[in-house]
C-alpha positions as CSV (number, residue, x, y, z in Angstrom):
1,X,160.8,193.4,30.8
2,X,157.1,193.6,28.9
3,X,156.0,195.5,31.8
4,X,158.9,198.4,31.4
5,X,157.8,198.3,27.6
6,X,153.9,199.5,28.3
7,X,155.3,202.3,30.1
8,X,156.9,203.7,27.5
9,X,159.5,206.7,27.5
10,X,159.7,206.2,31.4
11,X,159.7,202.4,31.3
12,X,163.1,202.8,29.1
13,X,164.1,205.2,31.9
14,X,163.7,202.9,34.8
15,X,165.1,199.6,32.5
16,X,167.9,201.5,30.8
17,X,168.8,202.7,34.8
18,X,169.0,199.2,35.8
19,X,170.6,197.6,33.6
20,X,174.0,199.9,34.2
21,X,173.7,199.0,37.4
22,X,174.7,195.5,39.0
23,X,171.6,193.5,37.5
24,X,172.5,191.8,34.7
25,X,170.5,192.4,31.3
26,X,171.0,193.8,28.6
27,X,168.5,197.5,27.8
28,X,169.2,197.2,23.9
29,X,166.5,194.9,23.0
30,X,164.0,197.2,25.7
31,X,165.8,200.3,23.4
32,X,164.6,199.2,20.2
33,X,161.4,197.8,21.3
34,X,160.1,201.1,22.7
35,X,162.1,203.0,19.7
36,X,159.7,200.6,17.6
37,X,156.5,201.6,19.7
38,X,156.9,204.9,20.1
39,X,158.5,205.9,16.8
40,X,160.4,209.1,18.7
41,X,163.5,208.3,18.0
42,X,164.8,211.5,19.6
43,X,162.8,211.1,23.1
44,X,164.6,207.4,23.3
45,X,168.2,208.4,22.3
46,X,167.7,211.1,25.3
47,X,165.7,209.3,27.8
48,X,168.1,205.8,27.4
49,X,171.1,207.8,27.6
50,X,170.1,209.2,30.4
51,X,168.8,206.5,32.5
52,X,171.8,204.2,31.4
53,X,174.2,207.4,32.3
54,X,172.7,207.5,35.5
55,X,172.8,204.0,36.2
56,X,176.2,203.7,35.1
57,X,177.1,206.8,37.8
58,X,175.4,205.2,40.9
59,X,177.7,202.0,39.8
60,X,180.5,204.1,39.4
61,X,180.3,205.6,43.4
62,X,179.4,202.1,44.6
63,X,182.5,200.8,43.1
64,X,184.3,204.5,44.8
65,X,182.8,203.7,48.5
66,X,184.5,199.8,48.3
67,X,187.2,199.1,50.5
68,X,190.4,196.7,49.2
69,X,189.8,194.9,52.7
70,X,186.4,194.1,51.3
71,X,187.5,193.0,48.2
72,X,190.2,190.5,49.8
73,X,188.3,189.3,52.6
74,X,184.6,188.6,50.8
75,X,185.6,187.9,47.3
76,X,189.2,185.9,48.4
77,X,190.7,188.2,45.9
78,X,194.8,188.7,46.6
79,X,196.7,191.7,46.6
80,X,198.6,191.1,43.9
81,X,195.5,190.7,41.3
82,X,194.1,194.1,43.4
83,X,197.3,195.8,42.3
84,X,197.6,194.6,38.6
85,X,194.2,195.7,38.1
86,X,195.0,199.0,39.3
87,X,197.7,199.3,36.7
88,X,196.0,198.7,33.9
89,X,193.4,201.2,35.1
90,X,196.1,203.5,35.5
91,X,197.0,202.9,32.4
92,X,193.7,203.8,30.4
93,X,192.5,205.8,33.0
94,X,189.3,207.4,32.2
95,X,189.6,206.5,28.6
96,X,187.7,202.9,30.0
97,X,184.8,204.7,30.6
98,X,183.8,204.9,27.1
99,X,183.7,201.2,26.8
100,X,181.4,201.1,30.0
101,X,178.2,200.9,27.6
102,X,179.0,197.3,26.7
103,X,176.5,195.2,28.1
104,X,177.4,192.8,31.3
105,X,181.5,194.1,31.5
106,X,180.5,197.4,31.5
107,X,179.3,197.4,34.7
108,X,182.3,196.1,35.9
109,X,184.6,198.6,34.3
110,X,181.9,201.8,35.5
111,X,182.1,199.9,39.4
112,X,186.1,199.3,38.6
113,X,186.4,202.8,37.8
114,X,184.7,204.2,41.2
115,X,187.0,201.2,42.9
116,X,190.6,203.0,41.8
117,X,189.4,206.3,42.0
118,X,189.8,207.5,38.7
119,X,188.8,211.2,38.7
120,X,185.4,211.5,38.8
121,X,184.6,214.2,36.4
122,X,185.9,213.4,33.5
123,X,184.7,209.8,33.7
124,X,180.9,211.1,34.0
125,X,181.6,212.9,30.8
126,X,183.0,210.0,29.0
127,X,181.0,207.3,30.9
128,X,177.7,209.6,29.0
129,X,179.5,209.9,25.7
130,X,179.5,206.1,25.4
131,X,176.5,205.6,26.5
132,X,175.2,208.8,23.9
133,X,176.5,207.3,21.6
134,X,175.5,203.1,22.2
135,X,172.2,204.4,21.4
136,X,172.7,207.0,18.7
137,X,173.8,203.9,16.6
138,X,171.1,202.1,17.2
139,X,168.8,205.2,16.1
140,X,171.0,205.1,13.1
141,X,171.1,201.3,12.0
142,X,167.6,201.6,11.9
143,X,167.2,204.9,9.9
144,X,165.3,206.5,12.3
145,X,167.1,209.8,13.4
């Protein structure tokens, strides 16, 4: 991760990207670190966003192109457990995608998402007002926006 540090506003890009995709780690340490270095708390809060957005999207269609075959046959997952899951996404809907910022479940719940075929619209908006707003409280914990 010291390596996406030195490059800076595009090194939060590319670590923010990845980690709301499947790879598990968390970007909020890599956040602060280059909102330390760079002291522009305004380019992070947009470029983190952004590349965690993003990240969190690609997840989201991955999760959309999956097949409940798939799921059963590779991951021994029943039918029954397929179809309680896809009531309690029913249930919250959309509404889920705000939660998607949190680190390692969010993933899940951004690739769950695409999997049920929640509508894909407004869960890009509200997947990137979570994320907006992960980092907007980190910019404010720390006074600097």
């Amino acid at each position: 991760m010291e390596w996406l540090e030195g490059l800076g506003l595009i090194g939060l890009f590319i670590g923010t990207f990845i980690a709301a995709t499947i790879f598990p780690f968390s970007s909020d340490v890599l956040y602060m670190a280059i909102l330390t270095a760079t002291g522009n708390p305004l380019g992070c809060l947009i470029t983190g966003t952004l590349g965690n957005w993003l990240g969190s999207v690609l997840t989201y269609w991955i999760g959309w192109i999956g097949k409940w075959e798939w799921i059963e046959k590779w991951f021994k997952v029943k039918p029954e457990t397929l179809q309680r899951q896809k009531r309690n996404i029913d249930k919250y809907g959309v509404w889920l995608a705000l939660a998607a910022w949190v680190p390692f479940i969010g993933d899940v719940i951004a690739i769950a998402l695409g999997f049920y075929k929640t509508r894909p619209g407004w869960t890009m908006v509200l997947l990137l007002i979570g994320k907006f707003l992960r980092f907007l409280i980190w910019n404010l914990a720390y006074g600097l926006l």
